[in-house]
N, C-alpha and C positions, 0 to 999 in steps of 0.2 A: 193385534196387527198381523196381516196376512204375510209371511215371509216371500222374497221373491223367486220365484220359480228357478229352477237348478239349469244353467244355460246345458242344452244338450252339448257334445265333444267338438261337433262341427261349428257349432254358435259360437263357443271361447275359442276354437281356433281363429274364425274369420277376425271377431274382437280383438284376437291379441296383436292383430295387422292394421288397426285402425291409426297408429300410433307412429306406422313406418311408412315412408315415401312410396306410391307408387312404383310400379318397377313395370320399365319401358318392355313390353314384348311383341312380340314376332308375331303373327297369328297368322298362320299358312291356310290357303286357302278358305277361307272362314266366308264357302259361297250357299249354304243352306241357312234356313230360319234356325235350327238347332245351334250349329256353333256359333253363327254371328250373335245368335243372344245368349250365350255363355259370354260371349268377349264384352258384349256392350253392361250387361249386368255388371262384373268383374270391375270395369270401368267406374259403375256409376260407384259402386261401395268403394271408391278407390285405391282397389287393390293392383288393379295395372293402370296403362298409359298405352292402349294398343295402338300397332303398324299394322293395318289389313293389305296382305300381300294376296291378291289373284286376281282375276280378268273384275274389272273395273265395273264392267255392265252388268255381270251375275252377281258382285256385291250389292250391286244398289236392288238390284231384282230382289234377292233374299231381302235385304233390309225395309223392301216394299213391303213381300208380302208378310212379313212378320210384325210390322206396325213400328218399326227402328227408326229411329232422326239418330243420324251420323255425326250430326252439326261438322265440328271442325277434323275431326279422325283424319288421319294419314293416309291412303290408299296406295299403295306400288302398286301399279298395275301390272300384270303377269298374263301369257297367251292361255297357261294349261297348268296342271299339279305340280309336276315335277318343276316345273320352274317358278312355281311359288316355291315349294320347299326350297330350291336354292336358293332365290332371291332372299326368304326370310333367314335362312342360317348365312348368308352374307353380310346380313343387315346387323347379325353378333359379331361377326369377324368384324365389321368395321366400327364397333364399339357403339351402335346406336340402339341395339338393344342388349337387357341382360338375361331374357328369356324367350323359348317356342314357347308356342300354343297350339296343338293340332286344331283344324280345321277340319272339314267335309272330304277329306283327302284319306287316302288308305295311309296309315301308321307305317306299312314298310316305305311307300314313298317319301316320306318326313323323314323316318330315320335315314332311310340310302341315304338323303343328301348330308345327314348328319355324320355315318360314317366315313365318308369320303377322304382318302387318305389328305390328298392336299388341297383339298375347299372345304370339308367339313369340321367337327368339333371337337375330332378325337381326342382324349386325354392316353394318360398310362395307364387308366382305368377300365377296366371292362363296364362296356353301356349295360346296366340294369334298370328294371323296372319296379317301383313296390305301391302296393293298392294301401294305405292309409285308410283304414276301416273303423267305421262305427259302428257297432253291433251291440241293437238294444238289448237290453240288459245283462252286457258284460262291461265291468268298470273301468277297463284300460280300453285304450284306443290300440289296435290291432295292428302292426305293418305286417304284411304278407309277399315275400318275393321269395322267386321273380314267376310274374303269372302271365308275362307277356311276352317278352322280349329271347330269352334263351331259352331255348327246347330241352337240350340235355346238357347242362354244364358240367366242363369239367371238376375236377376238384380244384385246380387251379385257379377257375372262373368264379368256383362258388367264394374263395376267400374275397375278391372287390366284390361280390355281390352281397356278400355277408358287411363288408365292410361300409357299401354303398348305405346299406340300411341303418346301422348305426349312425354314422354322419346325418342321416334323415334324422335318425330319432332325436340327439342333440339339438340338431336344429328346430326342435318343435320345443323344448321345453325340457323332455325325459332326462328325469333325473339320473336313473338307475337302470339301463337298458339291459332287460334280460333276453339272449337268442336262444330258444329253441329250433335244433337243427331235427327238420323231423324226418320220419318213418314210418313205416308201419306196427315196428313194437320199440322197446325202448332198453332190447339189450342188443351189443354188438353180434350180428348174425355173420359170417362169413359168406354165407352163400346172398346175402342181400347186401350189393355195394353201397344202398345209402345210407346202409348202418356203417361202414368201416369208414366214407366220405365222413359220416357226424362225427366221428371220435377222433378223425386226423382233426377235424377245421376247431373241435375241441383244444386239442394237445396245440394244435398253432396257436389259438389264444393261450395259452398258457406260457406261450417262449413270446409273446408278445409279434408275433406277424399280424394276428388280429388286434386291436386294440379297442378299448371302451366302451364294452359291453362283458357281461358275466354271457358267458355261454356255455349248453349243455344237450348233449345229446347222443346217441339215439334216443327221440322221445316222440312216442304217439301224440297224439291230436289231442286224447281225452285227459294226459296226463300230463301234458303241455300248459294246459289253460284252465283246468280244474283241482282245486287244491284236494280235493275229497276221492279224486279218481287217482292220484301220486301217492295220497296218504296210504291208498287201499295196493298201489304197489310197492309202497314201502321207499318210495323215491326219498331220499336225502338230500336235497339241490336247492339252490336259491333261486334258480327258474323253475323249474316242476310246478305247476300250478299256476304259476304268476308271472308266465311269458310274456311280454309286450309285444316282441319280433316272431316271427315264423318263417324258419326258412324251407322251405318244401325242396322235395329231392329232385322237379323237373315241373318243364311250362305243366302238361297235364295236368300233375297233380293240383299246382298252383292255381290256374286257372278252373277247375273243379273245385275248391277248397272258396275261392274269391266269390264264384257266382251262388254255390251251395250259398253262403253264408247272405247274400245277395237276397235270392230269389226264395230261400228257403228262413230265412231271420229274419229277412226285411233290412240287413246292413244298408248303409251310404258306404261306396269307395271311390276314395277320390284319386286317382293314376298322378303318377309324376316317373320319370324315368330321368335318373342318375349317371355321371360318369362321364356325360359332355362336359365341356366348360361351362354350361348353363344348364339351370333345371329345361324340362320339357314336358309340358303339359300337354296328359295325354285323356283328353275327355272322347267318349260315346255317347251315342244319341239315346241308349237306353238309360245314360246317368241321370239324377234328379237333380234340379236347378242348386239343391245346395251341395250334392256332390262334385258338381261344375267347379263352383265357387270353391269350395273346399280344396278340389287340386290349385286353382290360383292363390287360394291364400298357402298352400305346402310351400309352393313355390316362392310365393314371397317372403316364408322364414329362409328359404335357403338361401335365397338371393341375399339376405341382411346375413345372414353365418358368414359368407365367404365375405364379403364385405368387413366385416369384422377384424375374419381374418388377416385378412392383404391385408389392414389400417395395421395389426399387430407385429404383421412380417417387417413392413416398414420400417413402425416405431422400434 
């Protein structure tokens, strides 16, 4: 008897959302064939329940030409970008939805409206970004932050960005969340700040500012993620080899790191950006339909996490 084929990382991820409620989202401007069929796909596997917020006539236009039936969808209608992005992080402020969705809209206009000190969704959190990567034939699923959103963080920034990713990884499943905080080599250099950054955000997980991940670093890429390339540095660590997390020293790097593995592996990544009061699904037009999906299913583990949690704060 033929055994059943090994669901690839992004397949048991979508699977393991089969099981949880749709989650009501936002979808800003969603006026091109690209994103309105991210959002209607999303739908049908039901993994959301979208609100299409933007000018009313360029939905229906996209959904023409892309061969889409709307049937009953939601539409807000909205004059222009920016005032989709408000309207849809409005639409969380008044509790009707519990996630974005970018749209055909530029990422900084989504976020503006998202940072905005008193209409947006600020938390105590610094807003990061992390690309949830599959990359054939390596056996952990990949988080890589932050490859979008923060250019040069501080050290200050990188602990919620560090921390943003862990919470991510939890909420997927990860057992045993190891961070690799990387560099260029993998011993403390004084003349290279993001080796003294990896061994403070080190020494804070160890007084517990970080929490719930093993974390380790200065460590290169190749020593990071390959047990054979640590062994040959002589790495002693419970991350060295067997990083699940990657934290990169700045966007560049990250962004370079994301598409390398991208364009050059053949990875899926699927964007979710942390730190609002709700996930934020952040797709591109060069993603693949299961990378799409992928970030909505991210988001609907995190949407059921905090859920969880408020039920626990309560009880």
């Amino acid at each position: 008897m033929n055994e059943t084929p090994k669901l690839r990382k992004y397949d048991q991820l979508i699977e393991s959302c089969r099981a949880l409620p749709p989650m009501c989202t936002a979808v800003a401007h969603p006026c091109d064939a690209s994103s309105l069929s991210a959002a209607i796909d999303a739908t049908r596997l039901g993994l959301i329940t979208p609100i299409l917020v933007g000018p009313q006539a360029r939905i229906y236009g996209a959904a023409k030409t892309a061969g889409l039936d709307l049937g009953n969808i939601e539409i807000v209608d909205s004059p222009h970008s920016v005032e989709s992005a408000a309207r849809a992080v409005a639409l969380v402020r008044e509790g009707r939805a519990e996630a974005l969705m970018k749209g055909s809209l530029h990422s900084d206009e989504l976020l503006g409206a998202v940072v905005k000190r008193e209409t947006g969704l600020r938390t105590a959190r610094r807003i990061s970004h992390c690309f949830v990567m599959d990359v054939p034939g390596h056996e952990d699923t990949l988080i890589v932050t932050d490859a979008a959103v923060n250019i040069a963080p501080t050290l200050a920034e990188k602990v919620d960005i560090v921390q943003n990713a862990i919470d991510l990884a939890q909420s997927l499943g990860v057992v045993e969340v190891r961070v690799a905080i990387l560099s260029a080599m993998e011993t403390v250099n004084p003349n290279v700040p993001s080796t003294l950054e990896a061994a403070a955000l080190c020494k804070m997980a160890d007084r517990r500012q970080i929490t719930g991940a093993i974390l380790d670093g200065p460590l290169a890429l190749d020593n990071a993620i390959d047990l054979e390339a640590a062994r040959i540095k002589n790495l002693d660590s419970p991350v060295a080899g067997r990083a699940n997390v990657l934290v990169v020293p700045d966007l560049e790097a990250g962004n370079m790191l994301a598409k390398s593995l991208t364009f050059l592996a053949g990875a899926d990544a699927a964007g979710i950006v942390l730190g609002a009061r709700v996930p934020i699904i952040l797709t591109s037009r060069a993603d693949t339909v299961t990378a799409r999906l992928a970030s909505c299913a991210v988001a609907v583990r995190l949407a059921h996490a905090r859920r969880l949690d408020a039920g626990r704060a309560v009880s």
